[in-house]
N, C-alpha and C positions, 0 to 999 in steps of 0.2 A: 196897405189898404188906404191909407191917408191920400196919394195919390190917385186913387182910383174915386175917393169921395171929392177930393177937390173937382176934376175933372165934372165930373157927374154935376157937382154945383155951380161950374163956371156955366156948362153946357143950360144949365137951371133957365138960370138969364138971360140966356141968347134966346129961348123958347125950346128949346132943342131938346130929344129925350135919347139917352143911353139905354140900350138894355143887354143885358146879360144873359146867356145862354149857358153856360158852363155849371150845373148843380154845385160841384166843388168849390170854386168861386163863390155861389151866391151866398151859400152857407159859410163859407169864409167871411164872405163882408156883413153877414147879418149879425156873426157873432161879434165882431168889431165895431161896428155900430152900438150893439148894446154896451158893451163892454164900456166903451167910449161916448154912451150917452148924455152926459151932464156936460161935461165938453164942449160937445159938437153942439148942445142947446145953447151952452154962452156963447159961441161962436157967432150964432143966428138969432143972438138976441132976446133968447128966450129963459127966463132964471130957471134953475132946477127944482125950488121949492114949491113949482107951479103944476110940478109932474112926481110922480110915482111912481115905481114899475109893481109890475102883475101878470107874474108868469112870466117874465122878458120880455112885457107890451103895454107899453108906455098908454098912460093915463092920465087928462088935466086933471088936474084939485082944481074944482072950482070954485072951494073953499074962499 
């Protein structure tokens, strides 16, 4: 799934948008996403303490 987020990020920057068709898939990568969400937020800059989850849907603290 790493791959398939890179991509999707590189495509980010060009202006470009991916999309997905495959249900199996998306629920694939949605669960990897969360799974891997503090992660993928240092990645991009963003600390974790900044965010929450609820439900499995990320939240700022704008604490």
């Amino acid at each position: 799934m790493y791959l398939y987020w890179r991509i999707q990020q590189d495509l980010n920057c060009l202006g470009e948008v991916i999309h997905f068709h495959d249900p199996a898939f998306i629920n694939a990568l949605q669960k990897w996403v969360r799974k891997n969400f503090y992660s993928l937020a240092r990645v991009e800059g963003f600390y974790p303490d900044k965010f929450k989850m609820i439900n499995g849907i990320s939240q700022i603290n704008r604490n």
